[in-house]
C-alpha positions, 0 to 999 in steps of 0.5 A: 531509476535515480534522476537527476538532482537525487544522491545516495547516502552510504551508511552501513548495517548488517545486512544492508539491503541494496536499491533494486534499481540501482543495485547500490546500498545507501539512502536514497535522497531527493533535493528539495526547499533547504527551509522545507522540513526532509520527509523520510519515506518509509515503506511496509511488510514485503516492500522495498524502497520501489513502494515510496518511489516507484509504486507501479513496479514495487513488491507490495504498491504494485496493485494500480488496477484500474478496477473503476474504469470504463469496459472498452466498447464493443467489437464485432467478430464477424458473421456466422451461421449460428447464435452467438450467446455465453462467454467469448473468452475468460478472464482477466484482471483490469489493466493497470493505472498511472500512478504518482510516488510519495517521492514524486509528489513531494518533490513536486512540491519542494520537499527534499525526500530521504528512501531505502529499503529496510533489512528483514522487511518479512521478518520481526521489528523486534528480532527475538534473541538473548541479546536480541540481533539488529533489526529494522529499528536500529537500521532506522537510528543508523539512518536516521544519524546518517541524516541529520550529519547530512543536512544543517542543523536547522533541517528538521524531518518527517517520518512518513511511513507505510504499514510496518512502517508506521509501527517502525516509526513508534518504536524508533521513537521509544528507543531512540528519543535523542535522535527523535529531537530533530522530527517534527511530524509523524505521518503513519498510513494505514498502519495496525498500531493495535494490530491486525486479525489477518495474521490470527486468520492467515487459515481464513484468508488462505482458503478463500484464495484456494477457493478463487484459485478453483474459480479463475486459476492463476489470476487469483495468485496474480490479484491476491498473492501478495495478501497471502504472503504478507498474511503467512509473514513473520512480520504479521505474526508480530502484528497479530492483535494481542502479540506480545511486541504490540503490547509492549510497544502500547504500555506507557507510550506517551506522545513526544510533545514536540511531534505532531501525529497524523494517522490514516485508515482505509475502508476499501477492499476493493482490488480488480475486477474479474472480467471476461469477453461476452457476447452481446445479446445481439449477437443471438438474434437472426437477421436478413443476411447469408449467414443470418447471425453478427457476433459482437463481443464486449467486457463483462464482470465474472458474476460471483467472483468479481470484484475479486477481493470482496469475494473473500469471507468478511469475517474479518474487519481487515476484509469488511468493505466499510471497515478494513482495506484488505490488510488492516482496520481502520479501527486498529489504525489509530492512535489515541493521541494523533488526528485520524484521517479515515479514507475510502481506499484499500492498502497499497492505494495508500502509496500513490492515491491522489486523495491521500496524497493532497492530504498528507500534502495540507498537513506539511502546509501545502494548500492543495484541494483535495480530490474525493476518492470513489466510494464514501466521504473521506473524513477526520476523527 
């Protein structure tokens, strides 16, 4: 929900998207340091403005499992006159975590933050047509023109964007230059900038999320059905490696020299475990009682199918735990004239992680530690 200290800038485009929450059009703008550069939150493929602000309840964001967490102890049923060994009751996903917004963590920090929700967040960056519609990337100028008549005329900005949004940002600044003179950092998160193999494999990724749902039913549409969305979207097929919108967005692009760029990668395709009730070893054993067996009960990983994301054929950097994050590859996530940032988190961590978070955070001069995520060293190329 908007809180105090926010306001809503009205701009108008076709097809204009409202927020969710407030069911009102118009970009969404924290206040913040006035000497402070305006971070504009861009968000991905599928999402809407709940990715920046609020990720526990957005679209894409909304995978926080908690899948690093400790079981919960065990409980005792209570006796019975015969073993107890095998399954209790299967399966569920691990709880969700609190997580913290791009929004809320900037704010914290006295940055001003500027959100909505794109048109066509499924659909093409570069709409085909003779003359082409209007798209993401003239919505961005809108806003953007928005903006800047919004804020004095020493403001400068951030563009910080998530996924597509990375990719939005690179062809904002090809097509509009003027309006780019008042950005002084680009920050892209996890974005394919040379394209991602989930959209030439979108046949892979679909059986494998058939074979899991033979394996647990609806909780392989409740973990992965978004990754099936995504992968099947107009937007991937844009982002296909070798698309036709790729590649003309790669030839002769040159760094603005004003702007800073920053790129980061994921090396996790770790989601959610599969976990189930168990009985514990126990409660097979007789003991000096009428009737002679306690049943006690505790959590286990399914074998075989949990995690329930590294279960998917790594045939794929994109699904490779150590190259992709479910979604894209760190190696496709770069370019060459931007510092990479590469980290061991998946996709939608990306939107809330803490390690990525104080990241972001050095780079707008804010001297914060930064905390190591699970997994592998996070490190700079």
């Amino acid at each position: 929900m908007m809180a105090v200290g926010f306001q809503t800038i009205p701009y108008t485009f076709p097809g204009q998207v409202p927020n969710p929450d407030t069911n009102q059009p118009g970009i969404e703008v924290s206040a913040g340091d006035p000497d402070l550069p305006v971070i504009v939150l861009l968000h991905g493929t599928g999402g809407d403005i709940r990715d920046m602000i609020d990720p526990a309840d957005a679209p894409v964001a909304g995978q926080n499992y908690d899948y690093d967490g400790a079981f919960p102890p065990p409980v005792t049923v209570g006796w019975s006159s015969y073993p107890g060994f095998g399954v209790w009751s299967c399966c569920e996903l691990d709880p969700k975590k609190p997580v913290m917004s791009w929004r809320d963590v900037l704010s914290a920090n006295q940055f001003a933050t500027a959100a909505y929700s794109q048109v066509d967040p499924d659909g093409f960056l570069a709409p085909p047509g003779s003359p082409p519609p209007l798209g993401p990337v003239d919505e961005l100028a809108v806003v953007m023109t928005e903006l800047i008549r919004h804020f004095r005329d020493e403001t400068r900005f951030v563009l910080l964007g998530h996924s597509r949004g990375g990719l939005l940002i690179r062809k904002f600044l090809r097509d509009h230059v003027k309006l780019a003179e008042r950005v002084s950092t680009v920050i892209t998160l996890h974005s394919p900038h040379t394209g991602s193999e989930l959209a030439n494999l979108a046949d892979t990724v679909t059986a494998g999320v058939t074979w899991l749902q033979g394996e647990i039913g609806t909780l392989a549409t409740d973990a992965l059905g978004w990754l099936l969305a995504l992968a099947q979207s107009d937007a991937y097929l844009e982002m296909a490696v070798g698309s036709p919108f790729l590649t003309a967005l790669a030839a002769g692009e040159q760094p603005l020299p004003w702007i800073n760029y920053f790129t980061f990668g994921g090396v996790s395709v770790r989601l959610t475990r599969i976990r189930s009730w168990v009985y514990t070893p126990d409660s097979a054993f007789p003991r000096w009682h009428t009737p002679p067996f306690l049943h006690r009960r505790m959590v286990a990983e399914v074998p075989g199918i949990s995690p329930v994301a590294n279960t998917l054929p790594p045939t794929i950097d994109e699904l490779t735990e150590g190259r992709g994050d479910l979604l894209t590859a760190d190696s496709r996530d770069r370019l060459s004239f931007a510092m990479h940032q590469t980290n061991p988190i998946n996709h939608a961590e990306a939107l809330w992680h803490p390690t990525i978070q104080a990241q972001v955070l050095n780079i707008l001069g804010v001297n914060v530690p930064v905390p190591p995520a699970d997994g592998v060293t996070s490190f700079w190329w």
